[in-house]
C-alpha positions in Angstrom: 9.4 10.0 2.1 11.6 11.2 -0.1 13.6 9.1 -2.7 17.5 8.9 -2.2 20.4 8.6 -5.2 22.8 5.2 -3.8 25.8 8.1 -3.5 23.2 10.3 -1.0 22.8 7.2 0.6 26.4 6.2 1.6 27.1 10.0 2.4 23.6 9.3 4.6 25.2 6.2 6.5 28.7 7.7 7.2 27.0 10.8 9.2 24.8 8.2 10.4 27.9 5.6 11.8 29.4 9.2 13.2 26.5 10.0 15.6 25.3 6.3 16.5 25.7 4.3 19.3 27.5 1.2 19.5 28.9 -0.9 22.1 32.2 -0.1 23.7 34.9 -1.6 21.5 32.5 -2.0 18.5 33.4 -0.8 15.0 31.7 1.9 13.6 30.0 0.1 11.1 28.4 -2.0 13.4 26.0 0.6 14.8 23.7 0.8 11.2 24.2 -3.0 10.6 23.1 -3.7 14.2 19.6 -1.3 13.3 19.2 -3.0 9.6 19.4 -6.6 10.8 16.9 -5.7 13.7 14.5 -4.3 11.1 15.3 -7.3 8.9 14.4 -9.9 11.9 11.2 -8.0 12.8 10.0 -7.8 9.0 10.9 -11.3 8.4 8.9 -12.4 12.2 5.6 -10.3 11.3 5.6 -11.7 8.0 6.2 -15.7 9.8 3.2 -15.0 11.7 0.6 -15.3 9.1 2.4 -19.1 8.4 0.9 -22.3 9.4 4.2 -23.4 10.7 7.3 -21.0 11.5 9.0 -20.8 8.4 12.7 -21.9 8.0 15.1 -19.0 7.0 17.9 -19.4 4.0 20.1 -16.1 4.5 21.8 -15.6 0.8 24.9 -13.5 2.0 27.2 -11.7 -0.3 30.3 -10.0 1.1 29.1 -6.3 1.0 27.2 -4.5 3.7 23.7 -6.2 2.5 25.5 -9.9 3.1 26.2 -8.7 6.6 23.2 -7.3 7.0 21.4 -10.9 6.1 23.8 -12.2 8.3 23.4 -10.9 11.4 19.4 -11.0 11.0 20.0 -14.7 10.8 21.5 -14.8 14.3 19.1 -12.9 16.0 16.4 -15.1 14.4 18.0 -18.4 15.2 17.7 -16.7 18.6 14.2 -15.9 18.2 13.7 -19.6 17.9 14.1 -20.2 13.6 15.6 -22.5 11.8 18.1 -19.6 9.7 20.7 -21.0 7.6 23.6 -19.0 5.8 24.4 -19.3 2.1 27.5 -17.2 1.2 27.1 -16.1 -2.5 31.1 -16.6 -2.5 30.5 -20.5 -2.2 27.3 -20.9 -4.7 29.2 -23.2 -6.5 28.6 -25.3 -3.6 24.8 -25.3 -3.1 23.4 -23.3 -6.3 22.4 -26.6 -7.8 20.5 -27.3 -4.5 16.8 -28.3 -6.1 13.5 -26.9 -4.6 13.0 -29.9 -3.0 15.6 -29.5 -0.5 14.3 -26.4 1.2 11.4 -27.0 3.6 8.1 -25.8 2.2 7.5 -22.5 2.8 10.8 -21.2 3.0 11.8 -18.1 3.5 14.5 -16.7 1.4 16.8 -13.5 2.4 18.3 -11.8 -0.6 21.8 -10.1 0.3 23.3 -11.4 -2.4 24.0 -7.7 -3.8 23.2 -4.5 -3.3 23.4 -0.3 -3.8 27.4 -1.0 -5.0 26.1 -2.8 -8.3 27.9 -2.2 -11.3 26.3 -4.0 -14.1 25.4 -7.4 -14.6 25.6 -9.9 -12.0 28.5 -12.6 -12.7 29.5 -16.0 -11.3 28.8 -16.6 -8.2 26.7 -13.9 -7.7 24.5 -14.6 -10.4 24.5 -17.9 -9.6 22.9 -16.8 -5.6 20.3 -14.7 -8.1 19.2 -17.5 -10.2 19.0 -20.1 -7.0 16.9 -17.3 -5.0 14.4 -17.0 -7.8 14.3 -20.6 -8.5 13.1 -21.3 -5.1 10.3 -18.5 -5.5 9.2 -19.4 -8.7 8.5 -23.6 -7.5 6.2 -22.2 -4.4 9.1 -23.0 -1.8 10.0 -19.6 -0.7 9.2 -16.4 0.1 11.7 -14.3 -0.7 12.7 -10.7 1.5 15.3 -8.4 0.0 17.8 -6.9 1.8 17.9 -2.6 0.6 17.3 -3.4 -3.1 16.3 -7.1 -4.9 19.8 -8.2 -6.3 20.7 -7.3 -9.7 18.5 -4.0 -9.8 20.2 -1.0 -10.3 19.5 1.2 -6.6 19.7 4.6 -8.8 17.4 3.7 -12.4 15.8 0.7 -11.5 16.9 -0.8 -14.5 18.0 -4.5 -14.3 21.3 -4.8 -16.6 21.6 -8.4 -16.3 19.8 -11.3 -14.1 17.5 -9.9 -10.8 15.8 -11.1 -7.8 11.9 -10.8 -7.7 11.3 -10.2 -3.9 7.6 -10.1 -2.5 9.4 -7.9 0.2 11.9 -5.0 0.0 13.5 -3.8 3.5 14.8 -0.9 2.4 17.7 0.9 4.6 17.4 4.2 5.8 15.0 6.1 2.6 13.4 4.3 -0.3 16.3 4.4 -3.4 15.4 6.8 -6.3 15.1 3.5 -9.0 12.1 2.3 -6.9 10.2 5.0 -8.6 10.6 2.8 -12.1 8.0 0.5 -12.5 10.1 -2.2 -13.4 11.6 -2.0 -10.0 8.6 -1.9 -8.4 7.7 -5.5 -10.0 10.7 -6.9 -8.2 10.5 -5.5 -5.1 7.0 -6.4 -4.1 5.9 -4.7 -0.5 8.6 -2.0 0.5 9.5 -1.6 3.8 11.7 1.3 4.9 13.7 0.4 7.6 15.1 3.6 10.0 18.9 4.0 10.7 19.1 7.3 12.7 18.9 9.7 9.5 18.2 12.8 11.1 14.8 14.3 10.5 15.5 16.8 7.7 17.4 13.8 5.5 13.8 12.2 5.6 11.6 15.2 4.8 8.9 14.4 1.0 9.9 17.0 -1.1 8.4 19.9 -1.2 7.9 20.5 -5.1 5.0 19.1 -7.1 6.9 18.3 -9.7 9.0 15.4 -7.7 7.9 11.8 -6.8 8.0 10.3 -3.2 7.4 7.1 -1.7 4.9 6.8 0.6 5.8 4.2 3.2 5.2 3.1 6.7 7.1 5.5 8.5 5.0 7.8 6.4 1.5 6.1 7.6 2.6 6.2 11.1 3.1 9.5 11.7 0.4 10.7 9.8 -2.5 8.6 11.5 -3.2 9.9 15.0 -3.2 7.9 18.2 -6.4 6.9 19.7 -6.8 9.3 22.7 -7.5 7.1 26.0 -10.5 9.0 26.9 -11.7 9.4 23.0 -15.4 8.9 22.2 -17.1 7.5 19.0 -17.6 10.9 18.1 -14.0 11.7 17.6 -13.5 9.7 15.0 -15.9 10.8 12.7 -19.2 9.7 10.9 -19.3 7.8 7.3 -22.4 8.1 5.1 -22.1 5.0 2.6 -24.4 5.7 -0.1 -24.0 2.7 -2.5 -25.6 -0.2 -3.4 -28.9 -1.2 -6.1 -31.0 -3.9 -5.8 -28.8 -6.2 -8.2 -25.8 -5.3 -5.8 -25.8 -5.9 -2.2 -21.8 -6.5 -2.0 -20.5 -3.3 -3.2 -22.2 -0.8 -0.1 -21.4 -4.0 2.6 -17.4 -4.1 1.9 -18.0 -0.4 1.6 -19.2 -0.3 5.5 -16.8 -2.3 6.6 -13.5 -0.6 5.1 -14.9 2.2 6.7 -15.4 0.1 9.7 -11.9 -1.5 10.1 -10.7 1.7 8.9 -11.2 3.5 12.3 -14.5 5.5 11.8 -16.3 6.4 14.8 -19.7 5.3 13.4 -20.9 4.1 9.8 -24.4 4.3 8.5 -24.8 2.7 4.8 -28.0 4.4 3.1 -29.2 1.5 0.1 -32.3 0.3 -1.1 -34.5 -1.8 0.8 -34.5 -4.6 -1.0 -30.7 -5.4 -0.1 -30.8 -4.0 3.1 -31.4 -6.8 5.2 -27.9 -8.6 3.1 -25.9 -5.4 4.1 -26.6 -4.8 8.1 -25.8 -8.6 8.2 -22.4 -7.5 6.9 -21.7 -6.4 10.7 -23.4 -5.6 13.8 -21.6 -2.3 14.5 -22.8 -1.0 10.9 -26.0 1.2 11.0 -28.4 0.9 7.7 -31.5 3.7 6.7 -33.7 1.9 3.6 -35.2 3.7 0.9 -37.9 2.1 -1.3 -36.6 2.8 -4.8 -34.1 0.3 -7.0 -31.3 2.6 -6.9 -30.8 6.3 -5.5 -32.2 8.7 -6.3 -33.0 12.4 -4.7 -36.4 11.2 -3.9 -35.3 8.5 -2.4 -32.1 10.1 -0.4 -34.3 12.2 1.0 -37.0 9.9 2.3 -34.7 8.7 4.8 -34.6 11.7 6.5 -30.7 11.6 7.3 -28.9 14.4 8.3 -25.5 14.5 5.9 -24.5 17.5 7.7 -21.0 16.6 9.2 -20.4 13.1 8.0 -18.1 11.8 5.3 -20.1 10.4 2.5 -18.8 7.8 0.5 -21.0 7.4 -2.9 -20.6 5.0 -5.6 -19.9 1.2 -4.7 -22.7 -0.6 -6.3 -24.7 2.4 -7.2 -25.8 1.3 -11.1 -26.1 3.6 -14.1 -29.8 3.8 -13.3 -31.8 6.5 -13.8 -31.9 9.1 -11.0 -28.1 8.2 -9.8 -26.4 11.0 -11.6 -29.2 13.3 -10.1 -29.1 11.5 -6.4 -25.0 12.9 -6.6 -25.9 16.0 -7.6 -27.7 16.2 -4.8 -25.7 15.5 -2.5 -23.2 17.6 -3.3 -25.2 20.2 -2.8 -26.4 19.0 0.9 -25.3 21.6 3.4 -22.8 21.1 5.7 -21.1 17.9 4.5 -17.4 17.5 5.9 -16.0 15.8 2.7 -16.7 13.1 -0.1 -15.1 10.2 -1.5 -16.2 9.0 -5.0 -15.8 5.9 -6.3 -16.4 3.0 -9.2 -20.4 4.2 -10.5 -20.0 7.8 -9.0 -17.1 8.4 -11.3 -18.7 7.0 -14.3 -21.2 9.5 -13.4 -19.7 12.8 -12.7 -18.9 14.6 -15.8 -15.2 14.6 -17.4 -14.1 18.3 -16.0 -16.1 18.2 -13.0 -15.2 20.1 -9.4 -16.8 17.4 -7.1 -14.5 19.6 -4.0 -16.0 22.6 -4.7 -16.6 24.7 -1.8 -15.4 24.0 1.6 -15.6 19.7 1.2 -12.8 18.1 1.0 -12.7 15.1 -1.6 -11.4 11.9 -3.3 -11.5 10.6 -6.0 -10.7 6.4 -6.5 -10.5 5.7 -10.2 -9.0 2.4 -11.9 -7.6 3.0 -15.0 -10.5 2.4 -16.9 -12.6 5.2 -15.3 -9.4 7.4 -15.5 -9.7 7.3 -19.2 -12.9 8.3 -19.1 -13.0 11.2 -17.1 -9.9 12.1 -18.9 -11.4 11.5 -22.5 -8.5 9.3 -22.8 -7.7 5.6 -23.9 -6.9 2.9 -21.1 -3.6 2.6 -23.0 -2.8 6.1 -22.7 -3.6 6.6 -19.1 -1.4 3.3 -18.5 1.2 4.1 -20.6 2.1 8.0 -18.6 0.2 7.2 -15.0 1.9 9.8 -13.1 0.5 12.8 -15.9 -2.6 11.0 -15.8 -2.7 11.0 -11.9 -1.7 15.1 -12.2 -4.4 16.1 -14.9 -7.0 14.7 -12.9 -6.1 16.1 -9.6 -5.6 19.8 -11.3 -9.1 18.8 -13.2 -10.9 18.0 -10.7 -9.0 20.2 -7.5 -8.9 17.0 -5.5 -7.1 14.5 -4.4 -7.0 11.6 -6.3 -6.1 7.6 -5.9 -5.3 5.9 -9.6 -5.2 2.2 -8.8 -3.3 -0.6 -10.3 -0.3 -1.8 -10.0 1.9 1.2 -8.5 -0.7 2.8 -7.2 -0.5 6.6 -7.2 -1.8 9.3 -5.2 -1.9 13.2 -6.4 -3.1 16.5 -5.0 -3.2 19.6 -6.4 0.4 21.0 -5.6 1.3 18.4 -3.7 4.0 16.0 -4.7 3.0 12.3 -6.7 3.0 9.9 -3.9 3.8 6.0 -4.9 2.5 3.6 -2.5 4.8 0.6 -3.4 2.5 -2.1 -1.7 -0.3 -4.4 -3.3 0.0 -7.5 -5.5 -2.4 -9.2 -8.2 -4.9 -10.5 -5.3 -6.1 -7.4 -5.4 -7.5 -8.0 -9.5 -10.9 -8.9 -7.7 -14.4 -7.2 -7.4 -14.4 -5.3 -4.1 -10.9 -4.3 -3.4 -11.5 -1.2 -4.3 -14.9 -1.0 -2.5 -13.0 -1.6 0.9 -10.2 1.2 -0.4 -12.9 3.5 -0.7 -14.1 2.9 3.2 -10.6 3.2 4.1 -10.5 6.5 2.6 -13.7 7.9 4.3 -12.5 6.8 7.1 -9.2 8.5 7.2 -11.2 11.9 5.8 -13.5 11.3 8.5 -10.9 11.4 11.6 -10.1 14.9 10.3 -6.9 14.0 7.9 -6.9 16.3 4.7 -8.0 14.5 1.6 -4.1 13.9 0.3 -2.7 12.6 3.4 -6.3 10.3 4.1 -6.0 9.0 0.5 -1.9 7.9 0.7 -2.7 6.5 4.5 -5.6 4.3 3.1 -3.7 3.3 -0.2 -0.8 1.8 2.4 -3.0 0.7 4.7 -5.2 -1.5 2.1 -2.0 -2.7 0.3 0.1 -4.0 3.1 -3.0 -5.5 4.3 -2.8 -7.1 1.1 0.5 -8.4 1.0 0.0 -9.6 4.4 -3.4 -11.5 3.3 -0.9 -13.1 0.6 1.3 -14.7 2.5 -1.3 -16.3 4.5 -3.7 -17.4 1.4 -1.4 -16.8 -2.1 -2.4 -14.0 -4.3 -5.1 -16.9 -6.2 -7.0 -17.7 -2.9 -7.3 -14.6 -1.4 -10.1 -12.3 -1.2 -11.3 -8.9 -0.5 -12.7 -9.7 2.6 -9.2 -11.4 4.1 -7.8 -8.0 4.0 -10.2 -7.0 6.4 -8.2 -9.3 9.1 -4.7 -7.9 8.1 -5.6 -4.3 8.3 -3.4 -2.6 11.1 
């Protein structure tokens, strides 16, 4: 989805308040803050339901259309049964000095303090509703949702002149706002949610020149993912090869499976040593496992199991090692005939030389590096490749003629000739061994339900990251683990 300027978006609304429809006698404006309050109220109820307890709802209300916004949302969820309070920003002198205390725990804050109109720094009251809101989010008693942008953040640069809101949520009206595409916006907006007004279709097209940036979002992931047929069959949806895994590492091929699993994959067969195989079919039932009788992979050992790769998805590199035999056990199977596509990640990367062509011939591929590994390939520093991600995203897609996933925070997706794709979802749980091992199963398993290897990478990438922000709220970003996202996948 393409990224708007705050001028395209009000030129955007007004076409938009033209062609909508509103009750008899309603003002115009009502139509699009009717739609963005209903999108608010159904962010904020999903986002309830991973709670112990329904949350109680603090609506921070400025006078602009994001105040209204917040407003209304609070109505139709103290109809929906939650406790939702109003704070107008105009009277923060009255409950700004309200301590943490005096919210219930596990709050949930709504930020419409400010919004696209900002000019500058936040002042007096306003800065006073900003400085409250984070207050509460930095004790542990709220959650906070922005309404459009975070308060304070420039809609346009994604500069922050003066004081800003951190959100963990962002329900952004109509398209995503050009600033988000700064990563210091991106740090205070925490998962973006795009929230439709009636745009027509054409005002929502990516663009169509390599050169630009979009954000991928879930309107994005919806449309690209196809329906389960009624009548479908496990062969529809594809077949995932997982070849991972060494003795000292049963994890890696197991989370592996199961991304590919949860991920939608008609069937998933994980191909590891024997001496971990046992550990990784008791990973699930539904997960089929071949044993080999060597440490780590190897051709020899590929080939003892006598499976066919020929149309299935193979995902190599979880777990593999650096042993001996691994850089020849990817060589060869590269070359095994027939194979509908590849995903390489973590130990297949270290292992595939710096200007390799792993999509050569008629496979599709992708490739999942952390930063780390980027540099490597790239016979860069870590610093480097952190310091320009989007060139380093590009050089490796044109290097290697795939598409390719650069983790971390902001994580980006490019293709060769395709646009860079920012999937603004994720938070620091996700700094744990075997995030990225699920990631990887979620890609097979978009590749192997026919998507091409851009649009299977930027569907996975959302997927795995809102299940991540979802597995958040339920556990905190310090508790949570690889395997919870599992649960929150959708």
């Amino acid at each position: 989805m393409r990224l708007a300027t705050a001028s395209e978006i009000r030129s955007l609304d007004a076409a938009a308040r033209a062609a909508a429809w509103r009750a008899p006698g309603a003002p115009p404006e009502r139509a699009l803050m009717d739609l963005a309050a209903l999108a608010l109220a159904d962010a904020i109820e999903e986002i309830a339901a991973r709670f112990a307890a329904r949350p109680a709802v603090f609506a921070v209300c400025g006078k602009g259309d994001n105040g209204g916004d917040a407003a209304l949302a609070a109505e139709l969820l103290a109809a929906r049964g939650f406790r939702a309070d109003v704070l107008r920003a105009a009277d923060a002198a009255a409950w700004a000095d309200m301590p943490p205390e005096a919210l219930p725990a596990r709050s949930i804050v709504l930020d419409g303090a400010l919004g696209i109109g900002l000019r500058g720094a936040p002042r007096g009251a306003a800065a006073a509703a900003v400085a409250w809101t984070n207050r509460m989010r930095e004790a542990g008693r709220a959650l906070v949702v922005a309404v459009d942008v975070p308060s304070g953040v420039d809609a346009d640069t994604g500069e922050a002149p003066g004081a800003a809101v951190t959100a963990d949520f962002t329900v952004t009206m109509g398209l995503p706002k050009r600033g988000f595409a700064n990563p210091a916006a991106l740090a205070r907006c925490g998962d973006i949610l795009v929230a439709g007004l009636g745009y027509p279709p054409d005002a929502l097209a990516p663009p169509d020149d390599p050169a630009e940036t979009e954000i991928f979002s879930e309107p994005d992931a919806r449309r690209l993912v196809p329906r389960r047929a009624w009548d479908a069959n496990k062969g529809a949806f594809g077949h995932v090869a997982v070849v991972a895994g060494s003795e000292r590492y049963a994890g890696a091929p197991a989370l592996a499976a199961l991304g590919a699993l949860r991920g939608g994959a008609g069937l998933v067969t994980a191909l590891v040593p024997r001496a971990i195989a046992p550990a990784v079919a008791a990973a699930a039932p539904e997960l089929m496992v071949r044993a080999f009788d060597a440490p780590s992979a190897t051709p020899a050992a590929l080939a003892s199991c006598g499976f066919d790769f020929a149309g299935k998805v193979v995902l190599a590199g979880p777990g593999l090692s650096r042993a001996p035999g691994v850089a020849e056990a990817l060589g060869w199977l590269r070359s095994a005939p027939g194979v509908r596509g590849f995903v390489f990640d973590a130990d297949a990367l270290d292992r595939l030389p710096p200007a390799a062509d792993p999509g050569r011939g008629p496979c599709n591929c992708i490739l999942t590096p952390h930063p780390g590994e980027a540099a490597r390939m790239l016979g860069a520093t870590v610093a480097a490749v952190q310091a320009d991600r989007p060139a380093a995203a590009r050089e490796l897609a044109a290097r290697a003629g795939a598409a390719v996933v650069l983790k971390g925070a902001g994580t980006l997706v490019a293709a060769p000739g395709k646009p860079l794709s920012l999937v603004p979802c994720g938070n620091p749980g996700l700094a744990r061994g075997g995030s990225g091992d699920i990631l990887a199963g979620l890609c097979a398993a978009a590749l192997a339900r026919g998507l091409a290897p851009f649009d299977a990478a930027r569907a996975a990438v959302w997927r795995h990251g809102r299940a991540a922000d979802l597995a958040a709220v339920r556990r905190g970003a310090e508790a949570m683990l690889p395997t919870d996202l599992l649960a929150e996948l959708r």
